[in-house]
C-alpha positions as CSV (number, residue, x, y, z in Angstrom):
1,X,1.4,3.1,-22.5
2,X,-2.3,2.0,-21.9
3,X,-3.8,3.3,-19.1
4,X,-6.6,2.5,-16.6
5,X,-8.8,5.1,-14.7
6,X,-9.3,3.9,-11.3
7,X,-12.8,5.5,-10.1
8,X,-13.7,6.2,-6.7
9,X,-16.9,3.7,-7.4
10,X,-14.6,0.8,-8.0
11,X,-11.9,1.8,-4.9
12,X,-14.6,1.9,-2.2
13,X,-15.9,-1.7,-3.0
14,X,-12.5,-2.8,-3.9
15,X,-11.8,-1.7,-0.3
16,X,-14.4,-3.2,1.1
17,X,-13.6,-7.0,-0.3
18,X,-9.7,-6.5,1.1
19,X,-11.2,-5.1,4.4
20,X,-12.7,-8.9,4.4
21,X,-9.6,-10.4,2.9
22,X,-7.4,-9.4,6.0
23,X,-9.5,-9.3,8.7
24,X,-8.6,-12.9,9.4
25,X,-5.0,-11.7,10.3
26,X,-6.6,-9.6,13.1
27,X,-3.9,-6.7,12.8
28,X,-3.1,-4.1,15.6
29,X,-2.1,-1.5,13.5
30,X,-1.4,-0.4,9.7
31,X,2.0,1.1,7.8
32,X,0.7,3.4,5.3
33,X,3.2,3.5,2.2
34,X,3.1,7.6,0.9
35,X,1.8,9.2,-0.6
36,X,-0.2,6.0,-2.9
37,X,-1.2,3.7,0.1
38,X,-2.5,6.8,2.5
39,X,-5.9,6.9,1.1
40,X,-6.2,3.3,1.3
41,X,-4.8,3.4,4.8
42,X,-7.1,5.6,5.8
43,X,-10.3,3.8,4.6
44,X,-8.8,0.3,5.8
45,X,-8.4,1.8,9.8
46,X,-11.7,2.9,9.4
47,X,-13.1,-0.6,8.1
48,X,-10.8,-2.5,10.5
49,X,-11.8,0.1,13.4
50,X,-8.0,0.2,14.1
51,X,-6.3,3.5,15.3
52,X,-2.5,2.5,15.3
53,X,-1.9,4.2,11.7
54,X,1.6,5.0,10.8
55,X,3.5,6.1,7.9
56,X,6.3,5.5,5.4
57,X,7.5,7.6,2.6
58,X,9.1,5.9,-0.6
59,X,10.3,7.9,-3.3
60,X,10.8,5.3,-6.6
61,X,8.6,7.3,-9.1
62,X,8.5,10.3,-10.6
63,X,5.4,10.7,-12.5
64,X,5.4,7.2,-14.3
65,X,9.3,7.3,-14.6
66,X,11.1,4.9,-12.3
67,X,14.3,6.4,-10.4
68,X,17.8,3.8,-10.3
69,X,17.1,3.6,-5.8
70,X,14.3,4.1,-3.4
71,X,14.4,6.0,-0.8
72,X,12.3,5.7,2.7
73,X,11.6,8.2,5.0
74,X,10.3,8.0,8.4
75,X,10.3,5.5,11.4
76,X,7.7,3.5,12.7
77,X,7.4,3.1,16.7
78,X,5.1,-0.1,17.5
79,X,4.2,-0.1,21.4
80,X,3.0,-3.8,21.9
81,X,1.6,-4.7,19.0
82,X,2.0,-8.3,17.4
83,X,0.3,-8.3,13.9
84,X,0.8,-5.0,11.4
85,X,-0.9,-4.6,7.9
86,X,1.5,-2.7,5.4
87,X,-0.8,-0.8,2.7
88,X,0.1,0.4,-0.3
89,X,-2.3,1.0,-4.0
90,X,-0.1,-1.3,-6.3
91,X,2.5,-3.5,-6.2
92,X,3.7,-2.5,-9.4
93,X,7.7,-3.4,-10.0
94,X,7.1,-4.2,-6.2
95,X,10.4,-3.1,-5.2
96,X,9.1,-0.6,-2.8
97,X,7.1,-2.9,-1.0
98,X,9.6,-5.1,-0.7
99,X,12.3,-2.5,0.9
100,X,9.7,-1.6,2.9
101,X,8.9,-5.3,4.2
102,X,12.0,-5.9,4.5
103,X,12.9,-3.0,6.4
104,X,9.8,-3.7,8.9
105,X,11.1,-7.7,9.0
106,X,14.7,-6.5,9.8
107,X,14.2,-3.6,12.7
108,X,10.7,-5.8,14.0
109,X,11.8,-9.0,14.3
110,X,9.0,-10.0,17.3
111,X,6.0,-8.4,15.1
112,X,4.7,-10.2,11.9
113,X,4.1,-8.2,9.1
114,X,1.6,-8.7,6.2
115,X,1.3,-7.0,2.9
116,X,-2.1,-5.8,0.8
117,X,-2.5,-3.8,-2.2
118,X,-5.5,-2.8,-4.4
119,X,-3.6,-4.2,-7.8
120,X,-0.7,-6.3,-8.4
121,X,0.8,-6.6,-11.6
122,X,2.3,-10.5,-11.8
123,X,6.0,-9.0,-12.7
124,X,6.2,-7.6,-9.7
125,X,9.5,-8.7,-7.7
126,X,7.0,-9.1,-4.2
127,X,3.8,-10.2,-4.2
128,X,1.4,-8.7,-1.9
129,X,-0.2,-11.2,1.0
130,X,-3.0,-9.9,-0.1
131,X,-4.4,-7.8,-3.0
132,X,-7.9,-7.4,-5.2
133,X,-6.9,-6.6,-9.0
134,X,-4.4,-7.7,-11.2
135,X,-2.9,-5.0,-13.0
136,X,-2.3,-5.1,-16.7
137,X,-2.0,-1.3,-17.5
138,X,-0.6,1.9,-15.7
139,X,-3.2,2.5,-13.1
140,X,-4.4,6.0,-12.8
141,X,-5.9,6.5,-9.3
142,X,-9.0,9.1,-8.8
143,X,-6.7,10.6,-6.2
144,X,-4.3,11.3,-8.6
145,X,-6.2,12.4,-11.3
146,X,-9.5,13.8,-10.2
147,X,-6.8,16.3,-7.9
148,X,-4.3,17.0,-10.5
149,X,-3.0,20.3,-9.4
150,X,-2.8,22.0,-12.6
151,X,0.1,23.3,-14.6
């Protein structure tokens, strides 16, 4: 499997051109996917000076093998908010994003919900609203591997 490092260098401006990417949508708050979209999350809120930040656990991967169902964890409560921007790292197989959208979609129905990711590999079953890289490789995120608890 080729991989990628993913350096903090390249994720802060990465972050910075999505931060311009979706400020058009003018959203009121931010689903964080965990544990991949957090750091993201928390770097977008900043850039989008928005506090609403809420969470979403998926559990797909284990290491880079895929389990047969994902699981979500967690419940979102959105007091009077329209517009919501669901961040995650990658939309890799994309299924998670998709249960998660869909989730959102189904028990929101009055709030519209957009997707962006750092990377998007074109296999993917959902593709992001929004995203930066195209993903060719297995991504291996700083976060991941620069605080690899070792063994």
């Amino acid at each position: 499997m080729i991989k990628k490092y993913y350096s903090y260098e390249e994720f802060k401006e990465d972050t910075k051109k999505l931060i311009k990417k979706v400020e058009s949508f003018e959203a009121e708050a931010i689903v964080g996917i965990a544990r991949g979209g957090l750091t993201l999350s928390h770097c977008m809120a900043e850039g989008l000076n928005l506090r609403e930040v809420q969470t979403i656990r998926t559990e797909l991967y284990d290491g880079s093998c895929k389990r047969q169902d994902i699981s979500l964890f967690g419940i979102c409560d959105f007091k009077s908010v329209k517009r919501v921007l669901v961040l995650d790292d990658i939309a890799d197989s994309g299924e998670t994003l998709k249960a998660i959208m869909n989730y959102l979609e189904l028990n929101f129905k009055e709030i519209e919900f957009k997707s962006a990711t750092l990377f998007y590999k074109k296999t993917s079953v959902y593709k992001p609203h929004f995203w930066i890289n195209e993903a060719k490789e297995w991504i291996e995120f700083f976060w991941e591997k620069d605080y690899e608890a070792k063994k």
